[in-house]
C-alpha positions as CSV (number, residue, x, y, z in Angstrom):
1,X,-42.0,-2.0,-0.9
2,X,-39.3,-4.0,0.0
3,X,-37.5,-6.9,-2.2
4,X,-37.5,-10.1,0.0
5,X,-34.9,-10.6,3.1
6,X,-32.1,-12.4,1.8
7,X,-29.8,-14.4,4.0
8,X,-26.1,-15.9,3.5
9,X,-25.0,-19.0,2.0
10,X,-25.4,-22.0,4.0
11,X,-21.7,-21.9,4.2
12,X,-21.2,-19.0,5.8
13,X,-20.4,-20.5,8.9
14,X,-17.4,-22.1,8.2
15,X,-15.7,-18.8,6.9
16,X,-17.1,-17.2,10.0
17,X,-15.6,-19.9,11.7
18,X,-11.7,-19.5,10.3
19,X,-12.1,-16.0,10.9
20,X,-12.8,-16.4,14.5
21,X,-10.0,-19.4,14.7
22,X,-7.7,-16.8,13.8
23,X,-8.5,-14.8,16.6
24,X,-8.3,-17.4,19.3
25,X,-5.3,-19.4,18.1
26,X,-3.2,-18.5,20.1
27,X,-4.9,-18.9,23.8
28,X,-5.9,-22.5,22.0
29,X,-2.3,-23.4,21.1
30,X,-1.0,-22.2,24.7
31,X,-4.2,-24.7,26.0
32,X,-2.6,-27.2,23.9
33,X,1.0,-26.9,24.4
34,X,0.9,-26.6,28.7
35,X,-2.1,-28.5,28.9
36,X,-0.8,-31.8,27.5
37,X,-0.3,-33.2,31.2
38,X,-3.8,-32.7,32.5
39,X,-6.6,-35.1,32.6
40,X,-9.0,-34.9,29.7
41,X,-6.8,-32.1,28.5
42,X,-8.2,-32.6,24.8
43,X,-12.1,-31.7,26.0
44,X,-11.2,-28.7,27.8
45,X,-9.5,-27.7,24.6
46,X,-12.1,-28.5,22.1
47,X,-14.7,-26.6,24.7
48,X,-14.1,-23.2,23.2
49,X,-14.0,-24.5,19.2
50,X,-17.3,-26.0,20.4
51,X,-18.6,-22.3,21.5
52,X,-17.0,-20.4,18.7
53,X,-18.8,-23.3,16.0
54,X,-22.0,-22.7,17.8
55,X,-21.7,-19.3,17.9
56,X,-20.8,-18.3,14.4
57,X,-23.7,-21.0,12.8
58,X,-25.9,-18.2,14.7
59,X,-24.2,-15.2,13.6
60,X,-25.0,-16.9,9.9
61,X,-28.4,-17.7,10.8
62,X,-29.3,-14.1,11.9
63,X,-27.7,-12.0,9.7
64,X,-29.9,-10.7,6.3
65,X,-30.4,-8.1,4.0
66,X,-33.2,-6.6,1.8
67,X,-32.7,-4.6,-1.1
68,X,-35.8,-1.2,-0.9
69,X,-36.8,1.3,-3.0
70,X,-33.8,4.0,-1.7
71,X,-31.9,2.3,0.9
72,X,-30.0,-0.9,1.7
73,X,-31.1,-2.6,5.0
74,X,-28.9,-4.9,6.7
75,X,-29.6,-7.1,10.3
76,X,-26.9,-8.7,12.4
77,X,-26.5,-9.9,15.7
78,X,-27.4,-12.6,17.8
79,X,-28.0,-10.8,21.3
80,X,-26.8,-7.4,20.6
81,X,-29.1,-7.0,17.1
82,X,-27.4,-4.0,14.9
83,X,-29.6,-2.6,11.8
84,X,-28.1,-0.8,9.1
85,X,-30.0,1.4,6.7
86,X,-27.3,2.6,3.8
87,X,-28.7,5.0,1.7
88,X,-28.5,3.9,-2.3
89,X,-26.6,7.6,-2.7
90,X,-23.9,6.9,0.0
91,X,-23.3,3.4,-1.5
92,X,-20.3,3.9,-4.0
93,X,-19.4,0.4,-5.0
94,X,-19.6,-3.2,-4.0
95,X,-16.2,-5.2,-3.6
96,X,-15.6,-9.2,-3.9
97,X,-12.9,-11.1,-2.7
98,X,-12.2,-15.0,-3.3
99,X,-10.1,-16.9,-1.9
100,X,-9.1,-20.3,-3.5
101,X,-11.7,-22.1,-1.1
102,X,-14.3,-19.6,-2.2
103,X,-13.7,-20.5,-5.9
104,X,-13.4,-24.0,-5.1
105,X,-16.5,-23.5,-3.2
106,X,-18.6,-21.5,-6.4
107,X,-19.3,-18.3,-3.7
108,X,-17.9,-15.0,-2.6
109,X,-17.2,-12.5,-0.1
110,X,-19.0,-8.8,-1.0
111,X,-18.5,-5.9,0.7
112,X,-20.2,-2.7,0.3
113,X,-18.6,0.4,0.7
114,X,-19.8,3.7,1.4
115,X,-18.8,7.2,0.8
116,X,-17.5,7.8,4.2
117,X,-14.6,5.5,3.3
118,X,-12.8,3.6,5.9
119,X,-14.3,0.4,7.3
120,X,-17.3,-1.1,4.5
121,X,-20.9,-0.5,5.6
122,X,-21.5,-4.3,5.5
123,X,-19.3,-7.5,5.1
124,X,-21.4,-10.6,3.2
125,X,-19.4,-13.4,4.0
126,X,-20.3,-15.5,1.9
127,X,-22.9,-15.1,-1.1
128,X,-23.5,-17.6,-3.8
129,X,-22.2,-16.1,-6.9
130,X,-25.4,-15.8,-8.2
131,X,-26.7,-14.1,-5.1
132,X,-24.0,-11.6,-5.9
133,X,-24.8,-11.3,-8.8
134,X,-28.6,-10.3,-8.1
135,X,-27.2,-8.2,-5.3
136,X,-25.1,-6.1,-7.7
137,X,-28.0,-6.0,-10.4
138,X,-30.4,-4.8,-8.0
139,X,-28.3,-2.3,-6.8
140,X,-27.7,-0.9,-10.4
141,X,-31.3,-0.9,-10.8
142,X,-31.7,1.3,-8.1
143,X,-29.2,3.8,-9.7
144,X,-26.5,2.8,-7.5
145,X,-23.0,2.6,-9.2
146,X,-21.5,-1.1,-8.7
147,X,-19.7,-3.5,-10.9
148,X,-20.6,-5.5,-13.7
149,X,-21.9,-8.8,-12.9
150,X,-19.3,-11.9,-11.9
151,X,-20.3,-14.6,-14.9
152,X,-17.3,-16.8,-13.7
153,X,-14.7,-17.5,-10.9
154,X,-11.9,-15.8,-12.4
155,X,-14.4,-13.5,-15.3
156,X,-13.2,-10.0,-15.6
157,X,-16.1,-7.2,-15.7
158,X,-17.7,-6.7,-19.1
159,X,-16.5,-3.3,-19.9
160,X,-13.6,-1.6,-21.8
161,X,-10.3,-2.5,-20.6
162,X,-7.6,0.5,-20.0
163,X,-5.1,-1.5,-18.5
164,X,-3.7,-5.2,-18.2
165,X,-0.9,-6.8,-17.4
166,X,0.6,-9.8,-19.3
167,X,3.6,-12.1,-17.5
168,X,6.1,-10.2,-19.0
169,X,4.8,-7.5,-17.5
170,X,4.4,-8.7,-13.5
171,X,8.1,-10.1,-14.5
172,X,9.0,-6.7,-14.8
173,X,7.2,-5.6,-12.0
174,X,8.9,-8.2,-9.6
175,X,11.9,-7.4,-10.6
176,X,11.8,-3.5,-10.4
177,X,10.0,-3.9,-6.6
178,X,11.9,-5.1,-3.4
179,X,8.8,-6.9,-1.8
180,X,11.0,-10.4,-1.4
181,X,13.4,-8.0,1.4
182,X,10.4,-6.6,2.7
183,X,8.9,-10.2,3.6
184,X,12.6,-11.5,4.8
185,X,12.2,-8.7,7.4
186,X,9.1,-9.2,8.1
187,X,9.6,-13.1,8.9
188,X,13.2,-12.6,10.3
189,X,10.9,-9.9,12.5
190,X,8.2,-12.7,13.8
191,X,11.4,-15.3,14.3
192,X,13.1,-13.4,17.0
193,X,10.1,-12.3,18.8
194,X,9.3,-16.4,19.0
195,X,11.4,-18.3,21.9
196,X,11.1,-21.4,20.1
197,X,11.6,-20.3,16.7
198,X,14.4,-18.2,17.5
199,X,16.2,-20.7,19.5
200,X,16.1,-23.6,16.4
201,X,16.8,-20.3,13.8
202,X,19.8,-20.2,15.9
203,X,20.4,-24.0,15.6
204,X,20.8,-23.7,12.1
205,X,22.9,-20.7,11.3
206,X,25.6,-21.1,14.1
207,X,27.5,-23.9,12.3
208,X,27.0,-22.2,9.3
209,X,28.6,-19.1,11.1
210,X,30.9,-21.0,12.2
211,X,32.2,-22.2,9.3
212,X,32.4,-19.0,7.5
213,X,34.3,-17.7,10.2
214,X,37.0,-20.8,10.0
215,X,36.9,-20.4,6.1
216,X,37.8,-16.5,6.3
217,X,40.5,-17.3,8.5
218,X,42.1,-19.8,6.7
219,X,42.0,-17.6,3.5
220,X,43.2,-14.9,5.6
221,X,46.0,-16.3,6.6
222,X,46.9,-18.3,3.4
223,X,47.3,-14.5,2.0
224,X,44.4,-15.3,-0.5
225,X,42.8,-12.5,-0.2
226,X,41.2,-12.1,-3.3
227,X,39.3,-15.7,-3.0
228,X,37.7,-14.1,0.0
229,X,36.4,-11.2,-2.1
230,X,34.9,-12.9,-4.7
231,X,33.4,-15.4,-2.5
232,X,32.2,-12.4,-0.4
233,X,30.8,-10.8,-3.8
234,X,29.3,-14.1,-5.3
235,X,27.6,-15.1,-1.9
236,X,26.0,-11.1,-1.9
237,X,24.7,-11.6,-5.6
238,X,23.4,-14.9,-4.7
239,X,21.2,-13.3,-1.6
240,X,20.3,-10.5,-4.4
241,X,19.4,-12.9,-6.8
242,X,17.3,-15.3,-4.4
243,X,15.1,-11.8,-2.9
244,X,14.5,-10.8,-6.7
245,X,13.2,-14.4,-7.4
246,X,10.7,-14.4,-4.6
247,X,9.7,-10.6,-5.3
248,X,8.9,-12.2,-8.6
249,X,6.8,-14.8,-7.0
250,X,5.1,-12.5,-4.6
251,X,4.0,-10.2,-7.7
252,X,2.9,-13.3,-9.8
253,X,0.6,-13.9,-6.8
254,X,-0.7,-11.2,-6.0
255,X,-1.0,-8.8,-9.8
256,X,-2.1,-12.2,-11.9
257,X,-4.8,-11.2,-14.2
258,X,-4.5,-7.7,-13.3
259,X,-7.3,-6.1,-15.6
260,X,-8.1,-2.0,-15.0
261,X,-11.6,-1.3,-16.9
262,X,-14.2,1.1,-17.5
263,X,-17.5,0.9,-16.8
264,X,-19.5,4.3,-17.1
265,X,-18.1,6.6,-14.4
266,X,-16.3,3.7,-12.7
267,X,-13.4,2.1,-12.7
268,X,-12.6,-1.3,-12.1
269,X,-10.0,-3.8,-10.9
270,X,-9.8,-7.7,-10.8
271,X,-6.1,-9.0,-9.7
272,X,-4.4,-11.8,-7.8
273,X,-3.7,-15.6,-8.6
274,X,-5.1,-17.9,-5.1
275,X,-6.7,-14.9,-4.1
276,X,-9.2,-13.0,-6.8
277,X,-10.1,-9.5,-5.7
278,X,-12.6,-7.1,-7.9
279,X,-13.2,-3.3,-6.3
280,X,-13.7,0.1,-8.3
281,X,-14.3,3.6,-6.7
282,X,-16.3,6.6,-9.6
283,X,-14.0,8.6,-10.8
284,X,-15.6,11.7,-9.5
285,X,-14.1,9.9,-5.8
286,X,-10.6,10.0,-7.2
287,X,-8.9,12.8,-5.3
288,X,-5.0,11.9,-5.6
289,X,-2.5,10.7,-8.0
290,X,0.9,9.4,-7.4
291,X,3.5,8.4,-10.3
292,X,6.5,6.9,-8.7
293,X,9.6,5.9,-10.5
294,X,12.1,4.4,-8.8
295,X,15.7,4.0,-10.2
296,X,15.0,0.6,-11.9
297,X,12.0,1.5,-12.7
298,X,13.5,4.2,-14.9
299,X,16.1,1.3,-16.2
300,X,13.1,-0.9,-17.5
301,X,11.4,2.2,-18.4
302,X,8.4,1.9,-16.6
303,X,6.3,3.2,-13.3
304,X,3.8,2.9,-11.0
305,X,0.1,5.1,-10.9
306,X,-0.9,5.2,-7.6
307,X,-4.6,6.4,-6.7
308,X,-6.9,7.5,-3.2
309,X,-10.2,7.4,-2.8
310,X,-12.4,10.2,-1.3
311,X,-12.3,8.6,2.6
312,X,-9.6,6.0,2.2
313,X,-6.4,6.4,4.3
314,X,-4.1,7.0,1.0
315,X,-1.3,7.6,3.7
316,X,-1.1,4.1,5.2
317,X,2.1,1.7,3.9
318,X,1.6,-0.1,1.1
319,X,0.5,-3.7,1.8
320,X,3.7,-6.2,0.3
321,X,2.0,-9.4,1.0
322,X,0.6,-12.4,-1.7
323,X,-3.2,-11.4,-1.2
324,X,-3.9,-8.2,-2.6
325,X,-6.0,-6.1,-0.9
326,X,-10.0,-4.8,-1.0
327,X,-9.1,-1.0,-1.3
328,X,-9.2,0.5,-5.3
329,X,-5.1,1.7,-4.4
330,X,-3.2,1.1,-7.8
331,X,-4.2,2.4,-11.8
332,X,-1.2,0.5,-12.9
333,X,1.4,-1.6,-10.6
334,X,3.2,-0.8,-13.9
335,X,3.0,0.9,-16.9
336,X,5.1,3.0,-19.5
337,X,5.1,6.5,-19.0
338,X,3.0,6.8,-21.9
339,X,0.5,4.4,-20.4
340,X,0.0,6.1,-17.1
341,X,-0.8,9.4,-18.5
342,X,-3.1,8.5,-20.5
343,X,-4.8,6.9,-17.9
344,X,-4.2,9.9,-16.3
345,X,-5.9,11.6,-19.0
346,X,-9.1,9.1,-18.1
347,X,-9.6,10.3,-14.8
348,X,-8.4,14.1,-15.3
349,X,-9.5,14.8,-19.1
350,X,-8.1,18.7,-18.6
351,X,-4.5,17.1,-17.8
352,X,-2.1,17.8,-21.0
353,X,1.1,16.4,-20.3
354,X,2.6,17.9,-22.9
355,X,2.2,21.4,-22.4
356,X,2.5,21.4,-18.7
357,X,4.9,24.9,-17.5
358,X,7.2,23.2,-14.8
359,X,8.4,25.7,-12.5
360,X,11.4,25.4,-10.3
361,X,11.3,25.9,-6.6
362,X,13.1,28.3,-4.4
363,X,16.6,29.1,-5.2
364,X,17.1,28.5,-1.4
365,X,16.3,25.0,-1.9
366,X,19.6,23.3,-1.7
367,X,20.7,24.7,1.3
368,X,17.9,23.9,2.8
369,X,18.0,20.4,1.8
370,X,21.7,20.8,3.2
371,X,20.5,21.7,6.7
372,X,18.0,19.2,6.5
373,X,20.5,16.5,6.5
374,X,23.5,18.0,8.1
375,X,21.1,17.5,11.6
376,X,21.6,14.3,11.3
377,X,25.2,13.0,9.0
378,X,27.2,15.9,11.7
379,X,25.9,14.1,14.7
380,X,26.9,11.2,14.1
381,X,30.3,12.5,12.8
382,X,30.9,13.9,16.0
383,X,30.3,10.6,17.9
384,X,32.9,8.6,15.7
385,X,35.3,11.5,16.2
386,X,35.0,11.3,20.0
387,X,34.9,7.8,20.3
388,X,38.3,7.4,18.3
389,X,39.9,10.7,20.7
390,X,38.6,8.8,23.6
391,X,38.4,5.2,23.2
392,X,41.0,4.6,20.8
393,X,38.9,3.6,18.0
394,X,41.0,1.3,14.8
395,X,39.9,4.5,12.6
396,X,42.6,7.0,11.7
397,X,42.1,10.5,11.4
398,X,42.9,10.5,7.7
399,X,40.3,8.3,7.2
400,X,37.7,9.8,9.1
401,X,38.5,13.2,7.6
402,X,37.8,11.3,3.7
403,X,34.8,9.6,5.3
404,X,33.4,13.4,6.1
405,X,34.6,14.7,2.8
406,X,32.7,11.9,0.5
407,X,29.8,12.7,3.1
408,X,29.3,16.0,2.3
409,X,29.7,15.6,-1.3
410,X,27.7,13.1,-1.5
411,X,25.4,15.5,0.4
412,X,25.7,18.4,-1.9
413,X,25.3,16.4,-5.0
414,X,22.1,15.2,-4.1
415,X,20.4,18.3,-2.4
416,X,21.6,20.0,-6.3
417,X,19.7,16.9,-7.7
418,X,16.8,17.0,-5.6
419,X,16.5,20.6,-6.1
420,X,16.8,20.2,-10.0
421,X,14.0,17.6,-10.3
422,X,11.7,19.5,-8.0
423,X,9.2,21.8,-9.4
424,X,5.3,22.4,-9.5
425,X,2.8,23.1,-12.6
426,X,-0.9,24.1,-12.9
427,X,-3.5,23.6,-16.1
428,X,-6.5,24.7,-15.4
429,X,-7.7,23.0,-12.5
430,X,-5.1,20.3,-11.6
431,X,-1.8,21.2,-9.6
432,X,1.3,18.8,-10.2
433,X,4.2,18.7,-7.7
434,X,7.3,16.5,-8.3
435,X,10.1,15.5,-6.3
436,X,12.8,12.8,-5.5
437,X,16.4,11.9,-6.3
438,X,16.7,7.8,-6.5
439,X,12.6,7.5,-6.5
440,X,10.7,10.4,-8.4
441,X,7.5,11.0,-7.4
442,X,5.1,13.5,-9.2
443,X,1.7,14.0,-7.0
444,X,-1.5,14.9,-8.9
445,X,-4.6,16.5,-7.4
446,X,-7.7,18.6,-8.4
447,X,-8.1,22.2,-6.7
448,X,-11.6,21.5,-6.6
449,X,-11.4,18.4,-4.4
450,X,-9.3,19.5,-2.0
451,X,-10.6,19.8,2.1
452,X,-8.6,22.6,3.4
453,X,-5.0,24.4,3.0
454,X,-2.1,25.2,5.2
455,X,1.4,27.3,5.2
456,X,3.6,25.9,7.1
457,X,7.2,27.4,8.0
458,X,10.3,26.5,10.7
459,X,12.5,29.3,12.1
460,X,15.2,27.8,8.9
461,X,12.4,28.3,6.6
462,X,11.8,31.3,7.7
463,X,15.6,32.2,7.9
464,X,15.8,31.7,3.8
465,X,12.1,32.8,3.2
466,X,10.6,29.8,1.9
467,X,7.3,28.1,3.2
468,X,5.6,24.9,3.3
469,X,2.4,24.6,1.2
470,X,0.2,21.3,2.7
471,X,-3.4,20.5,0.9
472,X,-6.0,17.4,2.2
473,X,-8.2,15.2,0.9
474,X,-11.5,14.0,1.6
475,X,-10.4,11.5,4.6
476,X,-6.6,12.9,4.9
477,X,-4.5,13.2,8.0
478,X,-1.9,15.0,10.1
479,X,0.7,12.3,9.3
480,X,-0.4,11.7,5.5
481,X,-0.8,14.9,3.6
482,X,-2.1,14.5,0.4
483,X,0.0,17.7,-0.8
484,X,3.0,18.3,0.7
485,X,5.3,21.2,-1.2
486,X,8.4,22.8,0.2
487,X,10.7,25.4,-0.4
488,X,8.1,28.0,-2.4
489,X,9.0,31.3,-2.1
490,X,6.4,33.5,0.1
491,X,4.7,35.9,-2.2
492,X,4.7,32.5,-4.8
493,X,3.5,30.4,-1.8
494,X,0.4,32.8,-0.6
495,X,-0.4,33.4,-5.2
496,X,-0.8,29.4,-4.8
497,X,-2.7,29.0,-2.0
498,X,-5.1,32.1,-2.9
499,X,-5.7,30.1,-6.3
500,X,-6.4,27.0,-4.7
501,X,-8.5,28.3,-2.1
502,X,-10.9,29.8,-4.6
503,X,-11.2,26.1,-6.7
504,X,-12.2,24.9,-3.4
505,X,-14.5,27.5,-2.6
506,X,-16.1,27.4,-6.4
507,X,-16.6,24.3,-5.3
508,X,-18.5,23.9,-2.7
């Protein structure tokens, strides 16, 4: 027998109603902007609010749930009616997100999420808390994994904590990441695709373009050269300083109360300062590990534990917004190395750091890595060279000739570097590839939870004998390997890939 049908908060429809806002604000702003000169132009314009508030108080109204004895049912729809039946044992976790109106509010978005990953199985937008609450609680009842229940707006799940982060901590983090030039771009990207917007960005910066120009002059001719320089550096550390100050803000936002805990066979997250996310995934779902260190990362002497879920696209970009997001992505934004393996050590207990056998790659490696970016540093030689033969470029030969010189060292030190660094290790069942010059990454994955295996090789592969060894995951892709190792030698590559293959068949 079935528990009773639940429906949403009365409130539902006006977060229905944003969310569909969103997705006619444009047509409406065009109706508002051209329209202005009509008669009665304001009623034709609040027509289609009127139909999307109508609309969405019914989408409210018809959509409930009841909790049964094995599966979760779920009804939607106002014409075309959709029912969902979700199976308690594909059901791996329920997510919340809260925005500050939701807190201000006292309810919640959930989502449950299945094991097919991807899009959630159902979207509850919005539950009391204490409906969530039951939700969750009923759903652990019925031996379904989920978090521990929400006893305030900002509570973090009752369960041992692995991981936290204190201010000084998202200081750090803010300081080591470059999301401030990543949202610069991003805006400076919407500007010029804007008319209007990019017309008044040019309004402002002209003068000031202008005036540079007429103060470089002056200097330039006043044979202050120097002044020039250091105005040139100063203005460059300024523009450095201002991007680190709002990655700073941008982490404070989004990592604020960032709390990793245990519960059973899950782990769970809660993060984010307007916006409060909660998610978790069972670590038997946990199929990939990435520890990146980026150069200042190794300066602050920290790094970042990535992790994908069985079904989630662990390929796509990392989001680099203010909101975090619903997906279980990160074990630690940032942590000491110490800190992320043991963590590690939580989700893989076989994994002994210490007594991993790193072995190098092929000794073919550097010239590959040579070739690799030769194809594209020579082209682009060649171009300079024939535009200064044939267009009388202001670039001497001399020069060109040091610029190709301090290329191709610059080339050959860090193929040498990249080759030095990269090397692979197996204990038991885990494989561990590493890699990178300026940002080391080491990738970590079970044999046993890997989907299938491929050798890959190019004619220059195959020219220095060295192959390509590419593993997926549970929900991988083409694009987004989840195991990508180069340059292993062919008799060492096919060893590798006979070893994996028989995890994965053991497995099965």
């Amino acid at each position: 027998m079935s528990e009773q049908r639940k429906h949403l908060h009365p409130l539902s429809s006006i977060f229905l109603l944003g969310s569909a806002l969103r997705q006619i604000a444009l047509p409406l702003g065009a109706m508002l902007f051209f329209g202005r000169d009509a008669n009665n132009w304001e009623a034709w314009a609040a027509l289609p609010v009127l139909g999307v508030g109508a609309w969405t108080v019914l989408r409210a109204r018809f959509f409930h749930y009841e909790v049964g004895e094995s599966e979760l049912l779920v009804r939607e729809g106002v014409i075309d009616r959709a029912q969902k039946h979700i199976p308690f044992t594909r059901i791996q976790g329920v997510s919340q997100r809260r925005i500050l109106l939701h807190r201000l509010l006292g309810v919640t978005e959930v989502r449950i999420e299945s094991a097919a990953g991807g899009k959630p199985e159902a979207v509850m937008k919005v539950l009391s808390l204490p409906a969530a609450a039951e939700l969750e609680a009923l759903l652990r009842d019925k031996k379904c994994a989920a978090p521990a229940t929400l006893s305030g707006p900002t509570a973090a799940p009752a369960s041992s904590v692995l991981h936290a982060l204190p201010a000084s901590e998202i200081l750090r983090l803010g300081l080591v990441s470059n999301r401030g030039m990543i949202m610069v771009g991003v805006a400076f990207g919407l500007v010029m695709q804007n008319d209007t917007l990019r017309f008044n960005f040019g309004k402002l910066v002209r003068p000031l373009v202008r005036w540079t120009g007429r103060l470089m002059q002056t200097q330039v001719e006043s044979g202050n050269a120097w002044i020039l320089a250091a105005g040139a550096a100063l203005g460059l550390l300024g523009m450095l300083l201002l991007l680190r100050l709002l990655s700073v803000l941008l982490a404070f936002f989004r990592y604020h109360g960032f709390t990793l805990a245990r519960d059973g066979e899950r782990l769970l997250a809660q993060q984010g300062l307007l916006t409060v996310v909660r998610n978790g995934a069972r670590l038997p779902r946990l199929q990939r590990w990435e520890l990146e260190e980026t150069w200042l990362h190794r300066r602050f002497g920290r790094c970042r534990l990535a992790v994908s879920v069985a079904g989630s696209r662990h390929g796509q970009e990392h989001a680099h917004g203010a909101s975090p997001d619903t997906g279980f992505e990160e074990l630690a934004p940032i942590a000491t190395p110490a800190q992320a393996q043991a963590l590690l050590r939580v989700c893989i207990p076989a994994l002994d750091w210490d007594r991993l056998n790193w072995r190098a790659l092929h000794p073919a490696t550097v010239k590959r890595r040579l070739f690799g970016q030769a194809r594209w540093v020579v082209p682009a030689l060649l171009a300079c060279a024939l535009a200064d033969a044939f267009y009388a470029w202001p670039l001497p030969w001399p020069a060109l000739v040091a610029i190709a010189a301090l290329l191709a060292l610059a080339m050959l030190w860090h193929a040498r570097a990249w080759a030095r660094f990269g090397a692979i290790a197996e204990t038991g069942d885990v494989l561990l590839y590493r890699s990178g010059v300026w940002t080391r990454r080491t990738i970590v994955v079970v044999g046993a939870r890997l989907q299938n295996l491929r050798l890959y090789s190019s004619p220059l592969d195959r020219s220095l004998g060295i192959v390509h060894l590419q593993a997926d995951t549970q929900g991988g892709s083409r694009n987004h390997r989840a195991l990508d190792v180069p340059c292993l030698g062919r008799g060492a590559a096919d060893t590798l890939r006979a070893s994996l293959w028989q995890r994965i068949q053991g497995a099965v």
